[in-house]
C-alpha positions, 0 to 999 in steps of 0.5 A: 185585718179587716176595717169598716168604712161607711157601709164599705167594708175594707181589706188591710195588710198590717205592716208596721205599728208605733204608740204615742208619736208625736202628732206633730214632729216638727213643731217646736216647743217653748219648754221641755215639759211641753214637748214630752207632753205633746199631743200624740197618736197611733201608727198602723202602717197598712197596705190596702187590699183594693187600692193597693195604697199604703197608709196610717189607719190610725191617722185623726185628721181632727189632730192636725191643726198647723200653726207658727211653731210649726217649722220644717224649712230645709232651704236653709241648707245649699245642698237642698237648694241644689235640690230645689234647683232641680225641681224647678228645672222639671216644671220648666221642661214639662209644664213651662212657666206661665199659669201655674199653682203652688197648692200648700206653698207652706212658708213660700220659699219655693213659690218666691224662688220661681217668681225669682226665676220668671214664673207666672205662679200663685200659692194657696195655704191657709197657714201662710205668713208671710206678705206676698200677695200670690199667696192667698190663705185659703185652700185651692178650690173651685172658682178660685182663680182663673184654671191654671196651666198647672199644679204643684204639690210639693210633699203635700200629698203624704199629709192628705187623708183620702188622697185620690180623693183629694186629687179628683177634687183639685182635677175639678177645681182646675176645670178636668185638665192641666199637668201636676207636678207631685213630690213625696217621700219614697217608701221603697226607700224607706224600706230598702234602707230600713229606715224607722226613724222616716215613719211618723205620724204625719205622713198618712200616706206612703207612696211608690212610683208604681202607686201614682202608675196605677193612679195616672193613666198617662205619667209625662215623667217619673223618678226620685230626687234627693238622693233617692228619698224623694218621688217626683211625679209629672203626670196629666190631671185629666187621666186620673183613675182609682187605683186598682192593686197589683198582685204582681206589685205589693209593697216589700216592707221589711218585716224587721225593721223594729228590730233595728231600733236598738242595733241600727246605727251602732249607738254604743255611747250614752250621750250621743249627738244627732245633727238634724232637729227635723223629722227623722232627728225627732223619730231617731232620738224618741225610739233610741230612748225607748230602747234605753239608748237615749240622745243627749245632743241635738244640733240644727242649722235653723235659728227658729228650732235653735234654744227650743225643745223637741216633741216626744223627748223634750231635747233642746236644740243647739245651734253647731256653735253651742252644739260643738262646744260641748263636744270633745273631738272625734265624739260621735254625731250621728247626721240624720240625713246622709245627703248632708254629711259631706256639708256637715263635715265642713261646717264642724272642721271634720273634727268629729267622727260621722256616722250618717244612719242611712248609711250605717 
């Protein structure tokens, strides 16, 4: 597959390919009408044949327009505090507490949680709504702020177009030096638990900890988080290089995962109830329709997806009570992220039976 970019003309792997996604999976809509007709776009995972980098070739940066129905706080949950917890424990050992930038701080939580905890730290995120005046709504640039001692990007970097493009510009907004610490979701995971439903449009880019290897000449630190599905990357801004693919290194992608669409998870009952309104519930719900194996019940712990409607099926969210109620025991809830399963146990009585579909 060849792909013409400017004069450049680039080599691509095809790997994996949706129509009519949602733009958008987590942006919550006010009827179902709105949701089934919700902007959509293409999916044309590729591996690139220089860089070695995986991504969307079919991504429109012009579709992405983020505004207050979009919702994708997980802080809700203890165990992804837990997480959280973690992740600041990183940047306090590698990075220390003084000077830092939170680029694309979203609703401000983690940026909150480390000026709880001491840290000297500013956010930049033009979609910001809150009221803390270390939240500037504007993008990180040149200029800005007096060159901080450190950057954090935290599952950002999977939304950028171009993103070692975008890392050289913040290395130059930071005068050339200072540490970073990056998060993003592990494509080796996706592809090692086959994982369909963690493919969507907004996540141009996939990354593996050997791409951010090949894109850092000098990593301080690296490894997964949240039970694997994360990548954490502590690496130093000065030593950033284009990335040159490795031979020895490319991408494993199952070449069967759309054939798991149908069989994966074992949903043999019409009706079936999802716990998860996020990401992964969004994706798992639209193609187990398409494959006539549609969802019936959809629950979420966070009151702003509560009483809305998903993108791309139009399915309500309910909160556990509502949710549950309508549900006879032993019925099955498939949880969309098995990390929680044991949280979501306790929170319904373990009246249910619990299929998490990475685990399945």
């Amino acid at each position: 597959m060849l792909c013409g970019r400017g004069k450049e003309l680039i080599m691509l792997s095809l790997l994996y390919q949706q129509d009519d996604f949602p733009v958008f999976q987590n942006r919550m809509y006010d009827s179902r009408e709105e949701a089934i007709a919700c902007p959509k776009g293409n999916i044309r995972i590729v591996e690139d044949l220089k860089s070695g980098l995986i991504f969307n070739n079919a991504f429109s940066p012009a579709a992405m327009v983020y505004d207050g129905n979009y919702q994708n706080e997980q802080a809700l949950s203890p165990l992804f505090q837990k997480h959280l917890e973690s992740v600041v424990s990183k940047i306090e050992q590698h990075i220390g507490h003084d000077r830092l930038v939170e680029v694309g701080c979203g609703k401000g939580y983690f940026l909150e949680m480390l000026l709880a905890k001491g840290f000297d730290v500013v956010g930049f995120d033009p979609t910001y709504e809150g009221l803390n005046p270390r939240v500037k709504r504007e993008y990180f640039g040149p200029g800005v702020i007096e060159k901080a001692n450190g950057l954090i990007l935290r599952h950002v970097l999977e939304h950028i177009q171009n993103p070692v493009d975008f890392l050289g510009q913040l290395k130059e907004a930071n005068g050339e030096n200072g540490k970073i610490y990056l998060e993003v979701p592990c494509l080796d995971w996706i592809c090692e638990h086959k994982a369909w439903w963690d493919i969507f449009y907004e996540h141009v880019n996939f990354f593996r900890l050997s791409d951010f290897d090949r894109i850092f000449g000098d990593v301080v630190e690296s490894g997964r988080l949240f039970g694997g599905q994360y990548l954490y990357v502590i690496a130093e801004l000065s030593s950033l290089r284009i990335p040159v693919i490795d031979e020895n290194d490319r991408v494993a992608f199952p070449p069967d995962i759309t054939g798991y669409i149908k069989e994966h998870g074992q949903m043999n009952q019409s009706g079936a109830a999802i716990w998860g309104g996020a990401s992964k519930g969004v994706i798992f719900a639209l193609l187990k329709a398409r494959a006539g194996q549609p969802v019936s019940t959809v629950i979420d712990i966070n009151p702003a997806k509560q009483g809305r409607f998903l993108a791309g099926t139009g399915l309500q969210v309910k909160s556990p009570e509502e949710g549950l109620a309508g549900l006879p025991n032993r019925s099955t809830i498939y949880v969309m992220n098995s990390n929680y399963l044991e949280e979501i146990k306790q929170m319904s009585g373990n009246r249910f039976t619990y299929i998490g579909i990475d685990h399945a």
